[in-house]
C-alpha positions in Angstrom: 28.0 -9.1 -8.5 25.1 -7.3 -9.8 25.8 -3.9 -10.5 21.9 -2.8 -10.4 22.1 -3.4 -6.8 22.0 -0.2 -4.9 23.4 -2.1 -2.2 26.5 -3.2 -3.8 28.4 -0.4 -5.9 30.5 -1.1 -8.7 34.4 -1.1 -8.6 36.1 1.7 -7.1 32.9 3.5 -5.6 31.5 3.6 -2.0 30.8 0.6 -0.1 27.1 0.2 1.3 26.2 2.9 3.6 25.2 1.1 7.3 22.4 2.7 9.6 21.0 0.7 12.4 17.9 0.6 14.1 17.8 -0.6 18.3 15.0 -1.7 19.7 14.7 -0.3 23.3 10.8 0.0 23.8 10.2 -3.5 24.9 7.7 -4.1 28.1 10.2 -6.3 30.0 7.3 -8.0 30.9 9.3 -11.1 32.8 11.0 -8.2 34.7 8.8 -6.3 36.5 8.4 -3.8 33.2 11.9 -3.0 33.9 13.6 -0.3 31.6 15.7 -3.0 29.8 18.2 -0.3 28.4 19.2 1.1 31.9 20.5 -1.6 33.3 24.1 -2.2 34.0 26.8 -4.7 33.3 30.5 -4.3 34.4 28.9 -0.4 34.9 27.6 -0.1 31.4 23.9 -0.1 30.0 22.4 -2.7 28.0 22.0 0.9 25.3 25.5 1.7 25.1 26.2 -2.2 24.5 24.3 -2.3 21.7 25.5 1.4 20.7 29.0 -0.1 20.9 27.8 -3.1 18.7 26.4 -1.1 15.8 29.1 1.7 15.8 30.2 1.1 12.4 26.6 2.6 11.2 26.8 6.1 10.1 23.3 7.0 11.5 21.9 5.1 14.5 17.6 5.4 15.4 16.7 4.5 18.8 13.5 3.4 19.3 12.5 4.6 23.1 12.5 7.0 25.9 15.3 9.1 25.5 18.3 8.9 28.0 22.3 10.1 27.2 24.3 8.8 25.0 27.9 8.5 24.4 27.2 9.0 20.7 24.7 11.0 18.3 21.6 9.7 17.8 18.0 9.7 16.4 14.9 9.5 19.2 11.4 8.2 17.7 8.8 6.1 19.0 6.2 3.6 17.1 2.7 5.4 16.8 1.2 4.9 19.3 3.3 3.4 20.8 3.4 -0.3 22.3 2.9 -1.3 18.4 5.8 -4.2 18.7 9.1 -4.7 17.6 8.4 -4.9 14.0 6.2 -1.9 14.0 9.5 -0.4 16.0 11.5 -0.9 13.4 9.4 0.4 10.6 9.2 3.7 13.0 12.9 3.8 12.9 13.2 3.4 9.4 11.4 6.6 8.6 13.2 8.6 10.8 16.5 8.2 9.0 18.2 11.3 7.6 19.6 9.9 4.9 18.4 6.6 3.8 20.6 4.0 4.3 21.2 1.2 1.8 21.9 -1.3 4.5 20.0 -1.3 8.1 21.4 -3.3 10.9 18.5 -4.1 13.8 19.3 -4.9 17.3 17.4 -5.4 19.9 19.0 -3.5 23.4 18.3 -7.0 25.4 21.4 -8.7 23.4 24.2 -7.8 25.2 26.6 -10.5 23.9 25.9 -9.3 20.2 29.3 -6.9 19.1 30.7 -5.1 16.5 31.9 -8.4 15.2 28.6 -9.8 14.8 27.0 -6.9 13.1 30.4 -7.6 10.6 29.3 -10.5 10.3 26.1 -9.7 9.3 26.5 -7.1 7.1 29.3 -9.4 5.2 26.7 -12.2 4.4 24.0 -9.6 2.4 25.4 -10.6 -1.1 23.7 -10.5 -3.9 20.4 -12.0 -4.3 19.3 -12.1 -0.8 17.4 -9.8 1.7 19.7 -9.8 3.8 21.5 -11.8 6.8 19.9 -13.1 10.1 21.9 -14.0 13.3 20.9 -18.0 14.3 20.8 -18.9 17.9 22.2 -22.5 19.5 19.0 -23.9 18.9 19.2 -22.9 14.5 15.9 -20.1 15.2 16.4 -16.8 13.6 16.7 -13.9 15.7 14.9 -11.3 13.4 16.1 -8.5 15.9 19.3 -9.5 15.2 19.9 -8.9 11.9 20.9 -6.5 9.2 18.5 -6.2 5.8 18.4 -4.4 2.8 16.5 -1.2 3.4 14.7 -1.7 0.0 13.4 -4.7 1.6 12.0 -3.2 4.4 10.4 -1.0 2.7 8.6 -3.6 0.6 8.0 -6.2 2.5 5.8 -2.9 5.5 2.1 -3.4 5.1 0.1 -1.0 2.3 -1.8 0.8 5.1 0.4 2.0 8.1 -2.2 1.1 10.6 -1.6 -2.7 9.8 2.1 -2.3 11.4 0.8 -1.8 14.8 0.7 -5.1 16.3 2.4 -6.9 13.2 4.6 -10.2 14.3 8.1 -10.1 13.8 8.3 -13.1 12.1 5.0 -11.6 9.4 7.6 -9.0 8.7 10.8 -10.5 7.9 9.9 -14.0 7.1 8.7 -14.0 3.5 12.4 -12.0 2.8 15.4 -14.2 0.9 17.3 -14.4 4.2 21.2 -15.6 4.8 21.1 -17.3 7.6 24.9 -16.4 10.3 25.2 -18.9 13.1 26.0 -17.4 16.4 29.2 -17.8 18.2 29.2 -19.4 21.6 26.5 -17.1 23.5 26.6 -14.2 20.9 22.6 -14.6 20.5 21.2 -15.0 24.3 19.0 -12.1 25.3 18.4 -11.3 28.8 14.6 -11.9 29.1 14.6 -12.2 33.0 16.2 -11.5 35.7 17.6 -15.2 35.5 19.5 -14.1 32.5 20.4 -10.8 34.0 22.1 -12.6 36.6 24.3 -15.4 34.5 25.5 -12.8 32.1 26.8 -10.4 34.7 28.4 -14.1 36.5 29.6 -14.6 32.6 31.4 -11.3 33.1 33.2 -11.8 36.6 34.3 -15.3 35.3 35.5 -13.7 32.1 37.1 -10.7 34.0 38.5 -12.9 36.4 40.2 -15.5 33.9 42.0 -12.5 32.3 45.3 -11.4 32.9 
């Protein structure tokens, strides 16, 4: 272990602190501009799923329109807005109280992702890399899926802040030292249309039905 890491403290002190980041700003293009966090499986939102999936995070940013929540959380937006998922989650790392040492991202239209993955995640960030990126059944990286070093947010942003509206994903995160967590069974599907929308919530009535 090295002990210079921030990220990983030396025998007998605190483990790394978790925030997280979600990503509910999206324009649901492929579903009528839909607000992608309202909507409802087995009578919860697609937010409090991904609430419920990050809940070991001691601070949570969500990026969109504000709305209830079962738990505490921090409102921002990119500026201006529309800027894109990357410049989303730059916005949400500025708006952190306390700066976390680890930051979990999640994007709300993951619904299968739990508490289990973000474990996951969070357990692959050893020493020497970046952090730890969730693979989907075809091996591509879900960059919203993932949980870095905050450090390495921070350097890997653009100099000028303007630059971050607009900026890929994949500009962001890809020159980062990456471990790479392969996704169990559908953990990584996203519900991109109403197609998805409507297996998942199938998924769930098969699922609910099949238990005891």
């Amino acid at each position: 272990m090295d002990v210079s890491d921030p990220a990983y403290p030396a025998r007998g002190e605190e483990p790394p602190r978790l925030g997280a980041v979600v990503l509910t700003g999206g324009t649901a293009a492929r579903m009528d501009g839909v607000d992608k966090a309202s909507i409802e499986v087995d009578g919860v939102t697609l937010l409090e799923r991904a609430l419920a999936a990050t809940m070991t995070a001691v601070e949570v940013v969500v990026v969109g329109d504000q709305v209830p929540t079962s738990r505490p959380v921090t409102w921002t937006f990119e500026d201006p807005r529309g800027g894109g998922p990357a410049a989303g989650v730059l916005a949400g790392l500025d708006r952190f109280l306390r700066p976390p040492d680890l930051v979990a991202v999640l994007a709300v239209d993951m619904p299968r992702v739990s508490a289990g993955t973000v474990a996951r995640l969070a357990a692959a960030v050893l020493p020497g890399v970046d952090g730890a990126v969730l693979l989907d059944r075809a091996g591509r990286r879900q960059w919203l899926c993932a949980v870095y070093r905050r450090t390495s947010l921070e350097a890997a942003r653009p100099t000028d802040q303007e630059d971050e509206h607009g900026l890929p994903a994949r500009r962001l995160f890809e020159a980062m030292t990456l471990a790479e967590v392969e996704a169990v069974d559908q953990e990584a599907d996203d519900v991109d249309t109403w197609v998805d929308l409507r297996e998942l919530r199938q998924d769930r009535e098969e699922r609910d039905r099949r238990t005891p």
